[in-house]
C-alpha positions as CSV (number, residue, x, y, z in Angstrom):
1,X,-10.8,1.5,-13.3
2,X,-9.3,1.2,-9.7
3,X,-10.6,-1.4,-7.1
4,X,-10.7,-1.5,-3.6
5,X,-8.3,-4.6,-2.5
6,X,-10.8,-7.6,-0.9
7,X,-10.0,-9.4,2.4
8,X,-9.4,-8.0,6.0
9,X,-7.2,-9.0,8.6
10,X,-8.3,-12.3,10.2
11,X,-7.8,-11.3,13.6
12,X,-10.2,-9.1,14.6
13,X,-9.1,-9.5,18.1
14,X,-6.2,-8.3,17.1
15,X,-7.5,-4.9,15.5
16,X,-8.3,-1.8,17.3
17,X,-11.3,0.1,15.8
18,X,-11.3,4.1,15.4
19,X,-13.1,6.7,13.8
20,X,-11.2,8.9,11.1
21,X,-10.4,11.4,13.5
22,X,-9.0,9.2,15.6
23,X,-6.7,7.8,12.9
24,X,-5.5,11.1,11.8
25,X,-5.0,12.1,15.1
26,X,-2.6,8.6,15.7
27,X,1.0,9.2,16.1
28,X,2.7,6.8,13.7
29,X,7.0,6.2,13.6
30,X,8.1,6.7,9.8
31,X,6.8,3.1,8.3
32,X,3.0,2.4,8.5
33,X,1.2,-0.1,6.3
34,X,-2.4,0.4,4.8
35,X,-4.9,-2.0,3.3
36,X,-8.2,-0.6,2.0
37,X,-11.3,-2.7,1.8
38,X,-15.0,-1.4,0.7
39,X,-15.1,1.2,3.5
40,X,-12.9,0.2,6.0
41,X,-8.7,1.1,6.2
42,X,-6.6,-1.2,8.2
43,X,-3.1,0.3,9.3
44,X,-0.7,-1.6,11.1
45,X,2.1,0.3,12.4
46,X,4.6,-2.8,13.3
47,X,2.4,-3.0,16.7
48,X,-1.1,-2.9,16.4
49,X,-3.9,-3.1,13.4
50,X,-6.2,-0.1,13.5
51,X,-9.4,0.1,11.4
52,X,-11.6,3.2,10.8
53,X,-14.7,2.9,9.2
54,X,-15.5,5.4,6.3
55,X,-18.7,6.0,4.4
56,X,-16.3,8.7,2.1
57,X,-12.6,8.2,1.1
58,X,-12.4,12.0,1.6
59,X,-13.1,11.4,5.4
60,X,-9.1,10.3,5.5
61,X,-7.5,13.0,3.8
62,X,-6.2,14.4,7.1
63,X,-4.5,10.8,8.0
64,X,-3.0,10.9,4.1
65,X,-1.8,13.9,4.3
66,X,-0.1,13.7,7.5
67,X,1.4,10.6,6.9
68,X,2.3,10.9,3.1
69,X,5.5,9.1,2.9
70,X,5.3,6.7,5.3
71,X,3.1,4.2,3.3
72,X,3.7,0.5,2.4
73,X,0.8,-0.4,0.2
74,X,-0.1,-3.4,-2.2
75,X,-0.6,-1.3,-5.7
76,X,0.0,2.1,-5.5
77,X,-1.1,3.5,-8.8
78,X,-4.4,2.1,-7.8
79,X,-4.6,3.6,-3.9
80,X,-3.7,6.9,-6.0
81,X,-6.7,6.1,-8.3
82,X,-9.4,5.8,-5.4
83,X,-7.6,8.9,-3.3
84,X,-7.9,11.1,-6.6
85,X,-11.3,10.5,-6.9
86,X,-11.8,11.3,-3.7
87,X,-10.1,14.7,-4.2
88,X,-6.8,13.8,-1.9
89,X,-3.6,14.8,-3.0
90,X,-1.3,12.5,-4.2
91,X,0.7,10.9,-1.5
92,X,3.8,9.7,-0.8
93,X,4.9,6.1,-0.4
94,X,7.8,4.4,1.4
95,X,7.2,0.8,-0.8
96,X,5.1,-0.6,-3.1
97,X,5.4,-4.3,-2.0
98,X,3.7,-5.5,-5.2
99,X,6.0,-3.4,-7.5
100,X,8.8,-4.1,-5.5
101,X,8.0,-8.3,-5.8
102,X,8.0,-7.1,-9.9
103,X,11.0,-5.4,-9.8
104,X,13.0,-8.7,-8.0
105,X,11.0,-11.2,-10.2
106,X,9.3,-10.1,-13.3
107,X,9.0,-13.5,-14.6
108,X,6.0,-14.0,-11.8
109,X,3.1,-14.0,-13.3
110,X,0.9,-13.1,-10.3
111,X,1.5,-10.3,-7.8
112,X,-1.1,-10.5,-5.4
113,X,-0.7,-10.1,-1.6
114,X,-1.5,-13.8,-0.7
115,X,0.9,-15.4,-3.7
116,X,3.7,-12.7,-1.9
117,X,3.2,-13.8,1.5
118,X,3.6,-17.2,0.4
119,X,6.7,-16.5,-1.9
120,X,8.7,-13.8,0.6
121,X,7.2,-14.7,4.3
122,X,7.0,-18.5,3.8
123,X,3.7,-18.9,4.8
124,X,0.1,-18.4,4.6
125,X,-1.7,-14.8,4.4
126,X,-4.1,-16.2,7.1
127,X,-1.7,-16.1,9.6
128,X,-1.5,-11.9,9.6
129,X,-3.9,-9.6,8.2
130,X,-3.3,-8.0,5.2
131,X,-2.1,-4.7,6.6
132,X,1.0,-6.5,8.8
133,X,1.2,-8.5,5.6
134,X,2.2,-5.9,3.9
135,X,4.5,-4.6,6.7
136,X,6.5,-7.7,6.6
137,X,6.7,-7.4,2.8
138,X,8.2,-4.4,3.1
139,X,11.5,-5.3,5.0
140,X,11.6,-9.0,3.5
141,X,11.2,-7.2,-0.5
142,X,13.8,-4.4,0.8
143,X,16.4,-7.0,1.7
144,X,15.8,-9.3,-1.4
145,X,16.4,-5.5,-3.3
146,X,19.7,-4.7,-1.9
147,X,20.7,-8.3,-2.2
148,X,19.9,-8.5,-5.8
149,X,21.8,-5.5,-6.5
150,X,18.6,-3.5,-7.8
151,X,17.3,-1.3,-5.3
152,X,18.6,1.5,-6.9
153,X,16.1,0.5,-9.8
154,X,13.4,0.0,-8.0
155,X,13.8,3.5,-5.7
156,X,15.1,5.9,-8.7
157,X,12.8,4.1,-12.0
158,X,10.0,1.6,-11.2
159,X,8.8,3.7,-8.2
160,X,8.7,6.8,-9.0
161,X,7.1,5.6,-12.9
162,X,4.6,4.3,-10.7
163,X,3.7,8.2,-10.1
164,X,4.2,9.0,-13.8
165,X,1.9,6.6,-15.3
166,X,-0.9,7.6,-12.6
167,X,-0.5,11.1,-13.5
168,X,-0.9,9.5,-17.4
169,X,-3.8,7.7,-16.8
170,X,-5.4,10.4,-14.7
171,X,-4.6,13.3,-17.6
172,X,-4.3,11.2,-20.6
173,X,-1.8,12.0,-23.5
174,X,-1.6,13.4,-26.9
175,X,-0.5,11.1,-29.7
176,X,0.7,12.8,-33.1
177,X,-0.4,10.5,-35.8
């Protein structure tokens, strides 16, 4: 049902490694990117790439928590997936950068962090990690929303019905036949 996103940054010269603690202890400014892969999160805060290992999602709710609203993430409703089954609250997130491509160009049929990078940074995801990836997604899709004319719909309908059909999926619904 929800998946962990594959790849990690390529420049592991480039990351800094912590534990959990450490990451919820990090002071972050109001925009962060995260990438989750098997047990490992990347964050890249616009400076630096840090990675803590986990062997439990539940060892990050304190960095989740903390931080809720400051997210850029690839796939929301499915971060929300593996964080609820971990028993973390539902968080709050500054851009979806896979909804937000949607939301521009619906007509794409793929919407996955490399075909993005390719279509909105002009070049290859090998280049950047997928956490700063996402990070640069995140101010090149906010331009190209206010340009278009439809940030409004994205912020105010396909974001927040990103919430809405988690909560569905999570609870299920009643049909009257």
């Amino acid at each position: 049902r929800s998946r962990i996103m594959p790849k990690a940054p390529k420049k592991a010269q480039d990351t800094v490694k912590v534990t959990p603690e450490e990451l919820e202890k990090s002071e972050f400014g109001d925009k962060i990117a995260i990438h989750l892969e098997d047990t490992s999160i990347f964050v890249y805060d616009g400076e630096k790439t840090l990675r803590a290992e986990f062997s439990d999602v539940a060892e990050l709710s304190g960095f989740f928590t903390k931080n809720s609203g400051k997210f850029c993430v690839h796939d929301i409703k499915n971060l929300l997936h593996i964080l609820d089954n971990a028993d973390i609250p539902e968080i709050g997130c500054k851009m979806d950068v896979m909804l937000a491509a949607y939301t521009v160009n619906a007509g794409d049929a793929k919407f996955d962090i490399e075909r993005l990078c390719s279509a909105y940074l002009g070049r290859s995801l090998e280049e950047n990690g997928e956490a700063a990836t996402i990070y640069e997604l995140e101010s090149a899709l906010g331009k190209r929303l206010e340009q278009d004319g439809i940030s409004e719909l994205y912020f105010k309908i396909e974001h927040p019905l990103a919430y809405v059909l988690f909560r569905m999926e999570k609870r299920g619904f009643l049909i009257d036949t």
